[in-house]
Every structure is written in C-alpha cells, then in structure tokens.
C-alpha positions as CSV (number, residue, x, y, z in Angstrom):
1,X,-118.8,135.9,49.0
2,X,-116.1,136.3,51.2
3,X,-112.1,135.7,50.8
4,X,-111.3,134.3,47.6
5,X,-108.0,133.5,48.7
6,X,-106.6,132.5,45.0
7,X,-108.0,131.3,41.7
8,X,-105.1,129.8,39.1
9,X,-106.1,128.7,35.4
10,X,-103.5,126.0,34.1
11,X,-103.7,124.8,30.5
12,X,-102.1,122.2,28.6
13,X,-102.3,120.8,24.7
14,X,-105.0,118.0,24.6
15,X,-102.4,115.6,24.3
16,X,-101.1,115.9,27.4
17,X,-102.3,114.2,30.9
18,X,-100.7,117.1,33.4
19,X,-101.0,120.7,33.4
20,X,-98.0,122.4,33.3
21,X,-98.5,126.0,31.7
22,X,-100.1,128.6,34.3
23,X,-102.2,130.6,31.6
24,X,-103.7,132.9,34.5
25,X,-103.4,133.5,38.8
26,X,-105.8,135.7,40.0
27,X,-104.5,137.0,43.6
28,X,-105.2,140.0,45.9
29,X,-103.0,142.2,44.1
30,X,-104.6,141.7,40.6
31,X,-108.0,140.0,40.7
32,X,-110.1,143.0,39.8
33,X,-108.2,144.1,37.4
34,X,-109.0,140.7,35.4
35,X,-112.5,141.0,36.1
36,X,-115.7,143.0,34.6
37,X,-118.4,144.4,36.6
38,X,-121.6,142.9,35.4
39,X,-124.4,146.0,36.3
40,X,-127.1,144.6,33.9
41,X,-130.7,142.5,34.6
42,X,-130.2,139.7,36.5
43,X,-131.0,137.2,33.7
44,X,-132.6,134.8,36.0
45,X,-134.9,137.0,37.5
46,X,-133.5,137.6,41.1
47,X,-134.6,140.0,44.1
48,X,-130.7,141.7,42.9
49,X,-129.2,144.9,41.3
50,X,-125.8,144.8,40.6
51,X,-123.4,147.3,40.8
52,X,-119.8,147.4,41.5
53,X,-119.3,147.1,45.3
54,X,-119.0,146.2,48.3
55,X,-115.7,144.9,47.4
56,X,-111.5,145.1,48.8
57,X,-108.6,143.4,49.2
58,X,-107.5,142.0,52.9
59,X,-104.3,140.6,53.5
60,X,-104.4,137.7,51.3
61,X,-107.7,137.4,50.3
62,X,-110.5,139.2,48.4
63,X,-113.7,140.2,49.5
64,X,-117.4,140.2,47.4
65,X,-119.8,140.7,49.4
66,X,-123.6,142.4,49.2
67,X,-125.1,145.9,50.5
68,X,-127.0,143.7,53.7
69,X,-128.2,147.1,55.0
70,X,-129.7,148.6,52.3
71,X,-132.5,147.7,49.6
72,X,-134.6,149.1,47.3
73,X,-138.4,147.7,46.6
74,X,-137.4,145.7,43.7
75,X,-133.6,144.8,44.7
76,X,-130.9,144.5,46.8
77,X,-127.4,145.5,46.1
78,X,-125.2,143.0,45.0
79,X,-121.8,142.1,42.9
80,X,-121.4,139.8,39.8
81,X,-117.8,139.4,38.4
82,X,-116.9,138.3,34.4
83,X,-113.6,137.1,33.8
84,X,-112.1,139.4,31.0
85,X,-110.3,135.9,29.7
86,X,-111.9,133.3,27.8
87,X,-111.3,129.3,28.3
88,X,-111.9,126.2,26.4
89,X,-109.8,123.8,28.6
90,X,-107.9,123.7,31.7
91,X,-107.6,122.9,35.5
92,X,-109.2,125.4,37.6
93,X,-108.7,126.2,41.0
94,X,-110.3,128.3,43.6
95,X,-109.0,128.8,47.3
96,X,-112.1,129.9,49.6
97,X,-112.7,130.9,52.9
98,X,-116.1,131.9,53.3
99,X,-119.4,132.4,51.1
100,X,-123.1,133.3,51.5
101,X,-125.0,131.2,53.5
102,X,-128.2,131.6,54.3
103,X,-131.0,133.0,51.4
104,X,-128.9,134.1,48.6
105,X,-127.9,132.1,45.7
106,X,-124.3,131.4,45.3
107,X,-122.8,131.1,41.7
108,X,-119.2,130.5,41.1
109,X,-119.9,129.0,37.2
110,X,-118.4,129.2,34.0
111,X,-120.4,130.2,30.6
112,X,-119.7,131.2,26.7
113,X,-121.0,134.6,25.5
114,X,-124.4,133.6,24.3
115,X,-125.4,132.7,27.5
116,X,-127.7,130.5,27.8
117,X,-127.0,128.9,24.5
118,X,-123.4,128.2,24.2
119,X,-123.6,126.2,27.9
120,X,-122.4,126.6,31.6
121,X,-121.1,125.0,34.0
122,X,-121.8,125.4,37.6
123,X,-118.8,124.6,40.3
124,X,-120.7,125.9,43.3
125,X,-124.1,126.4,43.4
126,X,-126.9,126.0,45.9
127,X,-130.0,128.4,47.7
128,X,-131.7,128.7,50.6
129,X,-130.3,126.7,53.6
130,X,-128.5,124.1,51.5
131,X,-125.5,122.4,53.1
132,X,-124.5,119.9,50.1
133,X,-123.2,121.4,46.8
134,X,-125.1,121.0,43.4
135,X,-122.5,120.8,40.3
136,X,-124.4,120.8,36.9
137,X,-123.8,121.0,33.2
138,X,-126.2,122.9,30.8
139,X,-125.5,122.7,27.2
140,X,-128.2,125.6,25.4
141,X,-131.0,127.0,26.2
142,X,-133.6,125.4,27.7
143,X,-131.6,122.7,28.6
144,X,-132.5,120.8,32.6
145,X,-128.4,120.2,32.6
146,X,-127.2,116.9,34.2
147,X,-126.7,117.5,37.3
148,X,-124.6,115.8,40.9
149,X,-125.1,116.5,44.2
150,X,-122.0,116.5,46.8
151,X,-123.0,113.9,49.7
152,X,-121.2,115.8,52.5
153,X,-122.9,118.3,54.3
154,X,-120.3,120.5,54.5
155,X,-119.6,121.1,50.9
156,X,-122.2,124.2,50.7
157,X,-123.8,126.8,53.1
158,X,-123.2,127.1,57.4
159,X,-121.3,123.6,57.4
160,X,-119.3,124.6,54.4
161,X,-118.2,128.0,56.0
162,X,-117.8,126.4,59.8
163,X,-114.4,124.3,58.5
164,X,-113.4,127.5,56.7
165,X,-114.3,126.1,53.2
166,X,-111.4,124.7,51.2
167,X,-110.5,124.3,47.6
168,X,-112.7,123.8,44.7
169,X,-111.0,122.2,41.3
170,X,-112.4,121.9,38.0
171,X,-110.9,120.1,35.0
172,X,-112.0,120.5,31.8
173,X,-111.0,118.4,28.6
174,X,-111.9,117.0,25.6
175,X,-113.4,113.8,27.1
176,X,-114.9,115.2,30.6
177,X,-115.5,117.8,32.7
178,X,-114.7,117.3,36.7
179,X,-115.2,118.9,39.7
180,X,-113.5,118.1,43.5
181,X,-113.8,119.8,46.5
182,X,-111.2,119.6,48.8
183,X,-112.4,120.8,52.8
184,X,-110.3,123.0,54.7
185,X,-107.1,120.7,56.4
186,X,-107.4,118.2,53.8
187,X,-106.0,120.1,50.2
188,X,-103.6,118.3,48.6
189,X,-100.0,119.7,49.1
190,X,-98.9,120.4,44.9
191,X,-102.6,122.5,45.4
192,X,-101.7,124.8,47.9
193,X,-97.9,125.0,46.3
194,X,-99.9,126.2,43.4
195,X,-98.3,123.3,40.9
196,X,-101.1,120.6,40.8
197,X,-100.7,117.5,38.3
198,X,-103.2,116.3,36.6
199,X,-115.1,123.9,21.5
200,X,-116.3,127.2,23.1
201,X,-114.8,129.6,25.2
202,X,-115.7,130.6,28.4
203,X,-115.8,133.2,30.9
204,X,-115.6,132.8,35.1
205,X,-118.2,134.4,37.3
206,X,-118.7,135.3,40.7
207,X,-122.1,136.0,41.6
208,X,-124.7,136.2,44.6
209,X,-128.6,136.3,43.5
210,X,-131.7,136.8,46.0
211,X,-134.7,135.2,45.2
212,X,-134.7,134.4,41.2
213,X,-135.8,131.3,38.9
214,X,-134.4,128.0,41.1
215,X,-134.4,130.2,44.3
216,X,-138.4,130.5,43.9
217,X,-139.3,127.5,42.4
218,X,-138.1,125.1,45.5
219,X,-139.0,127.6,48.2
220,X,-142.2,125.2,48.9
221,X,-140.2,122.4,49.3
C-alpha cells in the first residue's frame, strides 16, 4: 500500500445527522504512532509474515509497502497495521494514492477484538487481478457476510491506481453502515477541506496478504 495521504475519524451523538467532532486525524507526522504492528499468524492463512517494515513518511503521504525482493519458503515479508483506538460509530475517511495491484490481497477493514466473532467490515478489499471493489459485512464467525461489488472498473487494482485512486468514506450508525468511493478529480470539496457533512468497538487495519483463504479459493476461476 502506497501513500495514505490522510485518514480522519469524525463522530457525532446518534442523534445527530452531521458529523462535527474530529475524534482522530491520522497524517504523516503521527500515523505510526497511532498504529500497532501486527507480527502474528496471518489468521487467514496467507503466503505472509509480518513484521514491521518497509514503511516512511514522504512529503505528505505515508508509505506500507512489502519486502518484493526477498522471501522465505513459507512467506513473504509484509506489514499489517491495528489502530490503537477503538470505534463504534462515525464517518471515516481515507485519502489514497496508490495500493497493491497485482497478486496480493488488499485489506483496509475494520474489526472488534474477538475477531472473527464480534464482526468486520471490509472498505477495500479484492485479490488477484481485480479491477472492481468488493465491500462486505461479516457479523461472527463463520458468517458468508453480505457483500457489494463496485461497478466501475476503476474502483480496485491497475485501473484504480492509473487515476491516482481517490477517497474512500465509510459511515457508520445505528441504522446503516455505508461506503463511497470518490475517484481521483472528483472528491467532494468539504472532503478534501477535511470538514465533511453528513454496539462494539472497533479497530482500523491496513493490511496486504499473499495467497490465503479467498485468495486460493477463486484462483480457478
């Protein structure tokens, strides 16, 4: 994954319809610091080992990439971020500029701490040589999610990275969870000024997987 340009959390009481109170910004300057590094198992089974680099900071932007020189028989290096906060509601929005695009599977999901059983949601998520985003909702364990698939075929993958990606918004609420994508040239201006109008907790996560459970089950197809 390459230049997260800006991520901002904004929460508001349930009775409200806009979101005015900017509960977290993660920029350049302090996204690390708000992260964990996840060095574990990958938990669904990927060709990955995670460890805590290669990342930096570039003018504006952040960098998480994977070691693409270097592998080991039963892995290849890679990064996957936990947000130290917790959310149970908000608007959440992600600047990007770039992400994987060929084999890897690309996570940017949210999930609670019993993960698999307390639920996730996935904001962008694909494998292979996808070009169309799949958003989903998984509740526990076991659980097939519901699922949407973007109809543009630059909302994931080569396509996705050619217009220089875009902004990726997810509301969540009482009554509904949302996601938009916005392409590159066409983000709403009170986005990009950073003021946009508008159970369990959960954590953010960055995350690129080789291989793995949906990675190898639809490489026939």
């Amino acid at each position: 994954m390459k230049g997260i340009a800006i991520l901002s959390i904004i929460g508001a009481p349930l009775s409200h319809v806009a979101y005015t109170v900017l509960q977290e910004n993660y920029t350049p300057e302090n996204f690390f610091s708000k992260f964990d590094f996840f060095t574990g198992a990958n938990p669904t089974n990927g060709f990955v080992k995670y460890n805590t680099g290669p990342i930096r900071t570039n003018t504006g932007s952040v960098y998480v990439g994977v070691d693409y020189t270097n592998s080991t028989p039963n892995s290849r290096p890679s990064v996957r971020l936990e947000s130290n906060a917790h959310f149970t509601r908000g608007l959440f929005v992600l600047d990007l500029v770039h992400t994987p695009s060929t084999q890897p599977t690309t996570h940017s999901w949210t999930f609670g701490d019993n993960w698999p059983n307390q639920g996730e949601i996935d904001i962008i998520e694909g494998v292979h040589t996808n070009t169309q985003n799949m958003m989903a909702l998984h509740t526990s364990d076991g659980c097939t999610g519901c699922s949407a698939q973007d109809t543009r075929t630059n909302s994931y993958g080569t396509g996705f990275n050619n217009i220089g990606v875009g902004v990726y918004a997810m509301e969540w609420n009482s009554q509904f969870i949302k996601v938009w994508y916005f392409p590159r040239g066409s983000i709403p201006a009170d986005a990009l000024a950073g003021n946009p109008d508008y159970s369990i907790p959960g954590s953010i996560m960055f995350d690129t997987t080789f291989c793995g459970d949906w990675a190898g089950g639809v490489w026939g197809d």
